[in-house]
SELUM-239262 format. One record per atom (N, C-alpha, C): z, y, x; residue number from 1. Coordinates in steps of 0.2 Angstrom, whole numbers. Example, Ala and Ser with C-alpha at 12.3 -4.5 7.8 and 13.67 -1.06 7.14 Angstrom:
BEGIN
[[39, -28, 66], 1],
[[39, -22, 62], 1],
[[39, -16, 66], 1],
[[35, -11, 64], 2],
[[36, -5, 68], 2],
[[39, 0, 64], 2],
END
This chain:
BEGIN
[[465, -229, -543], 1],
[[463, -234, -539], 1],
[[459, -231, -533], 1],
[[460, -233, -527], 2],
[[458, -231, -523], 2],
[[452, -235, -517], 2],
[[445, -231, -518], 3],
[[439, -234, -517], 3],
[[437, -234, -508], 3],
[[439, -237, -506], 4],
[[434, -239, -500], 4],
[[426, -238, -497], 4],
[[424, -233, -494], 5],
[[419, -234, -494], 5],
[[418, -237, -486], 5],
[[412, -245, -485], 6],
[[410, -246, -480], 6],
[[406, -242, -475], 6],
[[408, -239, -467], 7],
[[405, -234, -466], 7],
[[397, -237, -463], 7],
[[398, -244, -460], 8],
[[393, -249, -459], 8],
[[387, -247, -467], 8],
[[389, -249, -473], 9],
[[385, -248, -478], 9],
[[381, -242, -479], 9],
[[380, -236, -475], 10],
[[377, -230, -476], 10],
[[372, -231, -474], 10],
[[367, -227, -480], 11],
[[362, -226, -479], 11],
[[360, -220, -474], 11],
[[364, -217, -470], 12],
[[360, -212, -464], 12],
[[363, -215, -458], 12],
[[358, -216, -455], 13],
[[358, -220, -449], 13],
[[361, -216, -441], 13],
[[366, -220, -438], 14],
[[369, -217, -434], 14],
[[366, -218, -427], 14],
[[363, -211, -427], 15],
[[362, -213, -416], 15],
[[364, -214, -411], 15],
[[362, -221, -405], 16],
[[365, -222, -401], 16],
[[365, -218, -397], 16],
[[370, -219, -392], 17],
[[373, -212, -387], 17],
[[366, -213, -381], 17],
[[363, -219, -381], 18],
[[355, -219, -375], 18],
[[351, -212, -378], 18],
[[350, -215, -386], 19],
[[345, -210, -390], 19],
[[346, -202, -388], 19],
[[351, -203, -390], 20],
[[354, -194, -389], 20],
[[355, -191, -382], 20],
[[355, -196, -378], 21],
[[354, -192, -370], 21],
[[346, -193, -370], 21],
[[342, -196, -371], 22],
[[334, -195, -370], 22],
[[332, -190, -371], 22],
[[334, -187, -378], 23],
[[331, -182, -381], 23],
[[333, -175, -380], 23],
[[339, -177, -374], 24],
[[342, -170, -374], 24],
[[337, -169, -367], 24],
[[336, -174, -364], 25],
[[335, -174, -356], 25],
[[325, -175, -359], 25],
[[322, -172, -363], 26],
[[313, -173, -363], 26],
[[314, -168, -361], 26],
[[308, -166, -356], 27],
[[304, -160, -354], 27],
[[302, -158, -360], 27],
[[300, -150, -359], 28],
[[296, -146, -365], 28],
[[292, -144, -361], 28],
[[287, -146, -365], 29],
[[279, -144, -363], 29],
[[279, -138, -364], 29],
[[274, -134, -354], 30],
[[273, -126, -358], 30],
[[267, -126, -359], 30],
[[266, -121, -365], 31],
[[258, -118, -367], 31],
[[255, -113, -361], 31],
[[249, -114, -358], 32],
[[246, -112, -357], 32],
[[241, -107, -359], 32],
[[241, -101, -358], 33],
[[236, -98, -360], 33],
[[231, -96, -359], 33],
[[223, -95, -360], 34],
[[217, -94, -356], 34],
[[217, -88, -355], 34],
[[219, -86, -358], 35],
[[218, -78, -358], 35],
[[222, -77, -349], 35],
[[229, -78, -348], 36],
[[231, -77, -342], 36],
[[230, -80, -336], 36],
[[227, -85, -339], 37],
[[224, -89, -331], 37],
[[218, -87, -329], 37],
[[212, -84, -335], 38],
[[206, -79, -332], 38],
[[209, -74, -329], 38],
[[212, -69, -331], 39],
[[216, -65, -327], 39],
[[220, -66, -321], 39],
[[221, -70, -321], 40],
[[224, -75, -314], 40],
[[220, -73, -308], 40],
[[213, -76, -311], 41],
[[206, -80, -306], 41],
[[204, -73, -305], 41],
[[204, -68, -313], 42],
[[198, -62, -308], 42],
[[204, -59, -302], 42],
[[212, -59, -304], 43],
[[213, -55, -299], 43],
[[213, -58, -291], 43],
[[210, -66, -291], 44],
[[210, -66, -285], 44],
[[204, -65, -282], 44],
[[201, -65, -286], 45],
[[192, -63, -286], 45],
[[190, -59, -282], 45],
[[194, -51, -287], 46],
[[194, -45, -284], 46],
[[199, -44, -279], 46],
[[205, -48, -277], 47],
[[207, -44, -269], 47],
[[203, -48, -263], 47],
[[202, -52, -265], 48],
[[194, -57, -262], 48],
[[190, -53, -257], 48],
[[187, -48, -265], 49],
[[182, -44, -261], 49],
[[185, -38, -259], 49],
[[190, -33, -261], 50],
[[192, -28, -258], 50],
[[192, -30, -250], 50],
[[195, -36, -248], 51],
[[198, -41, -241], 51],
[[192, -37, -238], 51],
[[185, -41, -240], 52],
[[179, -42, -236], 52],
[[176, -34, -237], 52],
[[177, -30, -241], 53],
[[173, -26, -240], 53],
[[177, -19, -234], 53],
[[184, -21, -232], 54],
[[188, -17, -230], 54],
[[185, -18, -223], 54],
[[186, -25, -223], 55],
[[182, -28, -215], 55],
[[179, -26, -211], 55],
[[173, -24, -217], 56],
[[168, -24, -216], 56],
[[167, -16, -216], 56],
[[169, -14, -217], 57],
[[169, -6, -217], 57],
[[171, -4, -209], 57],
[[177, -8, -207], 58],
[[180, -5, -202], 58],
[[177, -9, -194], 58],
[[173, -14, -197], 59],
[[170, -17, -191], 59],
[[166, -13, -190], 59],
[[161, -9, -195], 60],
[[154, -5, -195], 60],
[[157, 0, -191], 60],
[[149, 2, -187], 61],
[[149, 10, -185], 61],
[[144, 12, -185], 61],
[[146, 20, -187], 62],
[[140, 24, -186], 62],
[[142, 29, -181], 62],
[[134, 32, -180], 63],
[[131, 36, -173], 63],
[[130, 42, -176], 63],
[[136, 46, -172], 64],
[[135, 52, -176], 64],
[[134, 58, -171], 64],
[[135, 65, -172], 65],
[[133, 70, -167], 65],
[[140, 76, -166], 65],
[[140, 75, -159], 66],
[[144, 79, -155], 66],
[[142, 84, -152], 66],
[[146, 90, -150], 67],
[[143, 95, -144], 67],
[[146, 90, -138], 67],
[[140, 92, -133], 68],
[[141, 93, -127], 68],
[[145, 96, -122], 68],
[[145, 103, -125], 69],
[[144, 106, -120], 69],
[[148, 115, -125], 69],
[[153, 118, -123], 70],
[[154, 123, -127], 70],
[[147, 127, -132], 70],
[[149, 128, -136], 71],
[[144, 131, -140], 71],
[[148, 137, -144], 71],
[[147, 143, -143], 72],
[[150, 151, -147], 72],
[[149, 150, -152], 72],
[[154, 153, -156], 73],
[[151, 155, -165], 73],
[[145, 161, -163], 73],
[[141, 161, -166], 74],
[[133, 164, -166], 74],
[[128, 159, -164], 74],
[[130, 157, -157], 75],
[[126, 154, -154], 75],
[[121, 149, -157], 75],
[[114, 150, -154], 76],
[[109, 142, -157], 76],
[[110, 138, -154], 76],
[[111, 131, -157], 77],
[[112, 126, -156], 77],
[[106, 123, -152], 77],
[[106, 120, -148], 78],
[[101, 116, -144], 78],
[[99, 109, -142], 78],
[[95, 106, -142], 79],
[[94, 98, -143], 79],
[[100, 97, -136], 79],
[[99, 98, -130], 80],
[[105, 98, -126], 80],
[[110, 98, -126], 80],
[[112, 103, -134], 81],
[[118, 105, -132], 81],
[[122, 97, -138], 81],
[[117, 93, -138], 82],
[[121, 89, -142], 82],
[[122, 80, -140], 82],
[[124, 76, -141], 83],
[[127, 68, -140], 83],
[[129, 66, -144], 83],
[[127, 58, -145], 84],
[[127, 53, -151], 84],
[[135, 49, -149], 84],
[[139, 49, -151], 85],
[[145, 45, -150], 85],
[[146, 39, -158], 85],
[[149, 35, -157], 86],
[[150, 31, -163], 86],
[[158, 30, -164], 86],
[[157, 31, -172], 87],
[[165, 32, -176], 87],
[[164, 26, -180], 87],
[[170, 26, -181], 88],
[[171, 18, -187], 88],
[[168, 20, -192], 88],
[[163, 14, -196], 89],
[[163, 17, -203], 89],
[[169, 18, -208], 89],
[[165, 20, -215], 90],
[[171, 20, -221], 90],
[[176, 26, -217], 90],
[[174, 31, -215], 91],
[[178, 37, -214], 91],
[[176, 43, -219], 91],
[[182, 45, -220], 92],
[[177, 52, -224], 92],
[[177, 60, -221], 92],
[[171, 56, -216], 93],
[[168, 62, -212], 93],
[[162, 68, -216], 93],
[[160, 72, -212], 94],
[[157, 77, -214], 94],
[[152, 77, -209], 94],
[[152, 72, -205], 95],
[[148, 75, -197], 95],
[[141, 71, -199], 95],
[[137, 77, -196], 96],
[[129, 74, -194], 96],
[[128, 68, -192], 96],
[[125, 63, -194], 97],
[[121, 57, -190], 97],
[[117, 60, -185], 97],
[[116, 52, -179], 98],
[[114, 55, -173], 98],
[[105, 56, -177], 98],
[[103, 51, -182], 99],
[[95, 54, -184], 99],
[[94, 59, -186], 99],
[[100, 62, -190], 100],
[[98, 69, -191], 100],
[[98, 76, -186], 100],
[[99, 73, -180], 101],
[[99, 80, -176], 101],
[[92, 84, -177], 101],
[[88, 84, -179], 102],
[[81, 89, -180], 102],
[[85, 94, -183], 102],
[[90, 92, -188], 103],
[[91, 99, -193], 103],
[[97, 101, -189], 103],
[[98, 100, -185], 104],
[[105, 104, -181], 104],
[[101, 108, -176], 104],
[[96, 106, -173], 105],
[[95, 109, -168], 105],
[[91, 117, -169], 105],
[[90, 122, -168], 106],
[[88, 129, -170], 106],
[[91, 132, -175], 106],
[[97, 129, -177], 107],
[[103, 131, -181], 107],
[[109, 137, -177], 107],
[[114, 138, -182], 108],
[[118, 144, -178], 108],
[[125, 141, -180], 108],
[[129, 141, -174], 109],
[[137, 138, -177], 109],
[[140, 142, -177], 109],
[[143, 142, -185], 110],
[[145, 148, -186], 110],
[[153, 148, -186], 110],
[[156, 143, -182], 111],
[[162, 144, -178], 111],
[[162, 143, -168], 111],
[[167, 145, -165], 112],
[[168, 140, -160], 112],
[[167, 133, -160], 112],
[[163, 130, -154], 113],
[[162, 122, -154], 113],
[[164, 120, -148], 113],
[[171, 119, -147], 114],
[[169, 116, -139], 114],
[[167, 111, -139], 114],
[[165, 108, -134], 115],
[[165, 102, -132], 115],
[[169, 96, -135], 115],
[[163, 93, -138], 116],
[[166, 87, -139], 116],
[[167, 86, -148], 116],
[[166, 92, -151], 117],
[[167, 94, -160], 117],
[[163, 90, -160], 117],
[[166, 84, -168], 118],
[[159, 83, -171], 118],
[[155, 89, -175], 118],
[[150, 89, -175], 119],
[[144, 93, -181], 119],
[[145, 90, -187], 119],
[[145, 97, -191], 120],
[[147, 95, -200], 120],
[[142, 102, -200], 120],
[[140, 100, -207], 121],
[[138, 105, -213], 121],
[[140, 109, -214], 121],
[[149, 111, -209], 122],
[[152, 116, -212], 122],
[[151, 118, -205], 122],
[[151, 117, -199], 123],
[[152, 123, -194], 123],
[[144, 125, -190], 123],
[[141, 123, -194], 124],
[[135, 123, -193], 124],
[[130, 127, -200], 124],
[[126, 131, -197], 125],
[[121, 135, -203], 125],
[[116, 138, -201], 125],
[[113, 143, -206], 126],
[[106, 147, -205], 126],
[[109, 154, -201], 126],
[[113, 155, -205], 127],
[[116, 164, -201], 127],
[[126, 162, -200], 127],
[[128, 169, -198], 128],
[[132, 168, -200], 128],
[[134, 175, -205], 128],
[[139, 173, -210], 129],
[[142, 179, -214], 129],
[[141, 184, -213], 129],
[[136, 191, -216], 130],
[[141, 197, -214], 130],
[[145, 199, -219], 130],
[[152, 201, -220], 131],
[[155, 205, -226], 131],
[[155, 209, -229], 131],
[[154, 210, -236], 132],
[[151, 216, -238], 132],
[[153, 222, -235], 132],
[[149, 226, -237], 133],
[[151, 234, -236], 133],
[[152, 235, -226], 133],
[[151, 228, -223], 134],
[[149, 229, -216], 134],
[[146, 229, -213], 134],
[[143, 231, -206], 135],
[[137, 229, -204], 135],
[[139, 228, -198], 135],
[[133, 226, -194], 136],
[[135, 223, -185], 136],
[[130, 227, -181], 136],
[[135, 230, -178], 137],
[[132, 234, -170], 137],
[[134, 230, -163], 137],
[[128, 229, -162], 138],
[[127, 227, -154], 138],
[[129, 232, -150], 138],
[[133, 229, -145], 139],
[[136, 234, -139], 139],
[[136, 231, -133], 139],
[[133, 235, -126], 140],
[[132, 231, -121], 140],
[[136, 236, -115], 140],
[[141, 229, -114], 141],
[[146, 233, -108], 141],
[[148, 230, -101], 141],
[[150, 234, -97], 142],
[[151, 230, -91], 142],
[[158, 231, -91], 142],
[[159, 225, -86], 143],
[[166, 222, -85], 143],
[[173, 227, -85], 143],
[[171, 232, -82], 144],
[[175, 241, -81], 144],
[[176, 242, -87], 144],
[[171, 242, -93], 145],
[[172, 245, -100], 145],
[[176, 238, -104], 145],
[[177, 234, -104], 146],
[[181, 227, -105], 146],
[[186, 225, -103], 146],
[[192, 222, -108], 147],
[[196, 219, -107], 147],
[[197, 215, -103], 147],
[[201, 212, -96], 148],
[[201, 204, -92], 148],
[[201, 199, -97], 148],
[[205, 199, -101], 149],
[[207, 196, -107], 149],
[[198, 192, -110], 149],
[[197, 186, -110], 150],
[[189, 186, -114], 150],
[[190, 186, -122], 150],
[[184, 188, -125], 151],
[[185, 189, -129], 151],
[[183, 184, -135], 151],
[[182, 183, -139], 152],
[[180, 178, -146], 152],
[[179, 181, -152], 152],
[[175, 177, -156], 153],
[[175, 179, -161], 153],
[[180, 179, -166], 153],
[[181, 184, -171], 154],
[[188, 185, -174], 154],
[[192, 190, -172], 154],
[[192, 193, -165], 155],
[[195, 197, -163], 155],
[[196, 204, -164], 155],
[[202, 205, -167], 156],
[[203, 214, -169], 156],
[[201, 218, -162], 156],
[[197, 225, -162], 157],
[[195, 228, -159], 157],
[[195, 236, -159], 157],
[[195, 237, -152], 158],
[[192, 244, -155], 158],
[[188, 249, -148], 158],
[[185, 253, -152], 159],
[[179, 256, -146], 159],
[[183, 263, -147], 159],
[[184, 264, -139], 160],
[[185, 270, -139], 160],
[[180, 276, -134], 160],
[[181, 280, -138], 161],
[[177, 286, -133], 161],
[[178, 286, -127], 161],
[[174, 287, -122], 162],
[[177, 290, -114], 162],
[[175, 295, -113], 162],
[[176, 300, -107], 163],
[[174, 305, -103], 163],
[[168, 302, -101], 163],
[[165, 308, -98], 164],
[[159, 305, -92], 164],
[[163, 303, -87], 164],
[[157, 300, -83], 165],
[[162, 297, -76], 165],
[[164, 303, -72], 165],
[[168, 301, -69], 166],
[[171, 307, -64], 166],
[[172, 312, -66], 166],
[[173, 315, -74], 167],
[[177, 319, -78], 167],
[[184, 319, -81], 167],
[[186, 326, -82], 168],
[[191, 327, -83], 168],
[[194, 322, -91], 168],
[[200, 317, -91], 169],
[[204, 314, -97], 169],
[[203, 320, -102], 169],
[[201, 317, -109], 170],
[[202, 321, -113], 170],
[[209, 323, -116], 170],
[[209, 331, -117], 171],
[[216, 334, -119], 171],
[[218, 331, -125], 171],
[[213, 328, -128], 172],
[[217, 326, -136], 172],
[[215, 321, -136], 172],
[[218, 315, -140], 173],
[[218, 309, -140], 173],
[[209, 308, -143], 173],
[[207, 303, -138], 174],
[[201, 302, -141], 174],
[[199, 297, -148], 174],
[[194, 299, -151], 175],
[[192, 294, -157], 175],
[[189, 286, -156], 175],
[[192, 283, -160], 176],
[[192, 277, -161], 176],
[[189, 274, -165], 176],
[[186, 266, -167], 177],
[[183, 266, -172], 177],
[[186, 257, -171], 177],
[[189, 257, -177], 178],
[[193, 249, -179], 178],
[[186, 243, -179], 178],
[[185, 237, -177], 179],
[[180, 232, -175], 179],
[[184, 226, -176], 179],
[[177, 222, -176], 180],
[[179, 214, -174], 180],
[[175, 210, -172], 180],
[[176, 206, -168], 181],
[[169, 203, -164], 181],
[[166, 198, -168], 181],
[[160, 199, -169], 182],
[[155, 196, -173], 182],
[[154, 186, -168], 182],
[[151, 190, -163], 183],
[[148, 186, -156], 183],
[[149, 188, -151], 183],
[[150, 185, -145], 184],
[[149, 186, -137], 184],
[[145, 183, -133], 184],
[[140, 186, -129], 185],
[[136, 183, -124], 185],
[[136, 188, -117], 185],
[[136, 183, -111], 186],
[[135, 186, -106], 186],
[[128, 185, -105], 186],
[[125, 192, -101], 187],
[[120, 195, -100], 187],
[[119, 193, -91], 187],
[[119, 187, -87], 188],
[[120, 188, -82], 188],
[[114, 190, -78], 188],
[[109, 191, -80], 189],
[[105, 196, -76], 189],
[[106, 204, -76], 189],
[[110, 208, -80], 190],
[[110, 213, -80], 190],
[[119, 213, -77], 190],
[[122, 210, -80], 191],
[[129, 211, -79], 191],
[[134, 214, -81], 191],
[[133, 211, -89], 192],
[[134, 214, -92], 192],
[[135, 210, -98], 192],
[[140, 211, -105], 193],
[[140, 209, -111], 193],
[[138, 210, -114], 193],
[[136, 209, -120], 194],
[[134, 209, -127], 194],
[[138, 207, -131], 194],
[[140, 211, -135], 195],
[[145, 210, -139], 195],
[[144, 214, -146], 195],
[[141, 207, -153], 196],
[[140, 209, -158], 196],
[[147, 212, -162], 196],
[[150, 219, -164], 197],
[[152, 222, -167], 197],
[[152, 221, -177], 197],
[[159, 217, -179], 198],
[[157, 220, -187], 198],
[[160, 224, -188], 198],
[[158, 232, -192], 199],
[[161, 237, -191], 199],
[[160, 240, -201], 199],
[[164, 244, -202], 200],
[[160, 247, -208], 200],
[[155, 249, -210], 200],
[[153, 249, -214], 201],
[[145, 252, -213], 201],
[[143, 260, -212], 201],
[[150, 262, -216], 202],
[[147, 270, -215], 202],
[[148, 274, -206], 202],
[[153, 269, -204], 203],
[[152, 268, -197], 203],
[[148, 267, -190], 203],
[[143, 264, -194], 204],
[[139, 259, -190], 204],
[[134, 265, -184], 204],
[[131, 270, -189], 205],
[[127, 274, -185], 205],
[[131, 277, -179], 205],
[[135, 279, -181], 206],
[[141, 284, -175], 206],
[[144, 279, -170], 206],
[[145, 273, -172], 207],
[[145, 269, -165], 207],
[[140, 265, -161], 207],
[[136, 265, -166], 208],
[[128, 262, -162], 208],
[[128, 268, -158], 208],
[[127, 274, -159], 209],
[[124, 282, -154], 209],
[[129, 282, -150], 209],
[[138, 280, -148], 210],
[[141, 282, -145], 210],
[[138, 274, -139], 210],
[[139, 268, -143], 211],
[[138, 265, -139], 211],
[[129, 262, -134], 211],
[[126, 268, -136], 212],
[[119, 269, -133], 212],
[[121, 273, -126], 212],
[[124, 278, -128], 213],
[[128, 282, -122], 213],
[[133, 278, -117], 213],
[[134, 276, -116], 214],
[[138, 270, -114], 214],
[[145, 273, -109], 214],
[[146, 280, -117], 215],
[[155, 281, -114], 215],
[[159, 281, -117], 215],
[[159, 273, -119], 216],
[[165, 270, -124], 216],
[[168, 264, -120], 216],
[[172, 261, -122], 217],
[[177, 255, -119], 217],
[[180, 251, -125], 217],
[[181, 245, -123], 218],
[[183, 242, -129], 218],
[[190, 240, -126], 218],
[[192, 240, -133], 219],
[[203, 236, -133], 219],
[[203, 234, -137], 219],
[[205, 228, -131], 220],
[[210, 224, -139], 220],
[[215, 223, -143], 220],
[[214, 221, -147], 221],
[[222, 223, -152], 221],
[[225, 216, -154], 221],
[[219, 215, -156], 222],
[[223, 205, -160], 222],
[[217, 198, -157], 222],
[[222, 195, -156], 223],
[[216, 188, -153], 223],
[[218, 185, -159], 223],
[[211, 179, -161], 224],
[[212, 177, -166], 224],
[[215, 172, -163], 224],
[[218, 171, -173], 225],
[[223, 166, -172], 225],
[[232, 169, -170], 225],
[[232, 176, -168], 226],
[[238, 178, -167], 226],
[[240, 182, -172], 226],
END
């Protein structure tokens, strides 16, 4: 015999097709988290202030110190020979403030300065270098004993012996003694240069006595930089 069951008489209840489009169509709640919304807030916190400190760096200036006026490596530096210009702040410079010019001034640059170099604690000092196992001879010459060419610091050199005046060229080639220009100043009262020699040391005596005689000549070989 064959039993019927009523689908109406079930105990598990059928949902209408409204119910089951509602529940398909709820929003899900998202969780947030504290942790990433702190994180959130500081990171706009700090580019906040990165903003204002970049601003503020680059609106700022400082007064710092220039030459004037060429200044030679060896040379002392001089209250004259210097001028306060202004550079943006937040640079990463090296240059003297214009307050600090007392410690610039009676110092020695110990490279070229034209016109116009900022002053740093690097081209600026108390002496300049000498190289081991070398020593510096002063030599004072005039313009006949010098190249047209002027001369600089750095520059390969060399002193060569002369005849006397109005004597006969030497038959064998004359000796020479390899250099390099320490420093150069014109002498304009005498007329004449000055031109500090680094030379060897075991050199030094035989070129200081030739160049007391004043029958030697200098040539050049290499300009710095070449």
């Amino acid at each position: 015999m064959t039993t019927t069951v009523d689908s109406s008489m079930s105990d598990t209840p059928t949902p209408d097709a409204e119910s089951v489009r509602v529940a398909r169509h709820r929003p899900v709640r998202s969780r947030r988290r504290p942790a990433m919304i702190a994180l959130g807030i500081a990171l706009i916190v700090l580019g906040g202030l990165a903003t204002v400190w970049l601003v503020t760096n680059m609106t700022r200036t400082v007064s710092v110190l220039v030459v004037s006026a060429d200044v030679g490596r060896g040379d002392t530096v001089a209250a004259e020979d210097l001028r306060a210009i202004q550079v943006a702040g937040g640079q990463d410079l090296d240059a003297v403030t214009a307050d600090a010019a007392d410690t610039v001034v009676g110092r020695t640059a110990l490279v070229d300065l034209p016109a116009g170099t900022l002053v740093t604690s690097a081209n600026v000092g108390d002496a300049l270098a000498v190289p081991s196992g070398s020593s510096i001879v002063g030599v004072s010459l005039t313009r006949a004993q010098l190249p047209a060419y002027p001369l600089a610091a750095g520059d390969r050199v060399r002193l060569v012996d002369t005849p006397v005046a109005q004597g006969d060229p030497p038959a064998e080639t004359p000796r020479t003694f390899a250099a390099s220009v320490f420093t150069v100043r014109e002498d304009a009262e005498a007329g004449t240069w000055v031109i500090d020699l680094v030379v060897p040391s075991d050199e030094a005596a035989d070129i200081a006595a030739r160049a007391a005689s004043g029958r030697v000549a200098l040539v050049l070989d290499t300009v710095t930089g070449e």
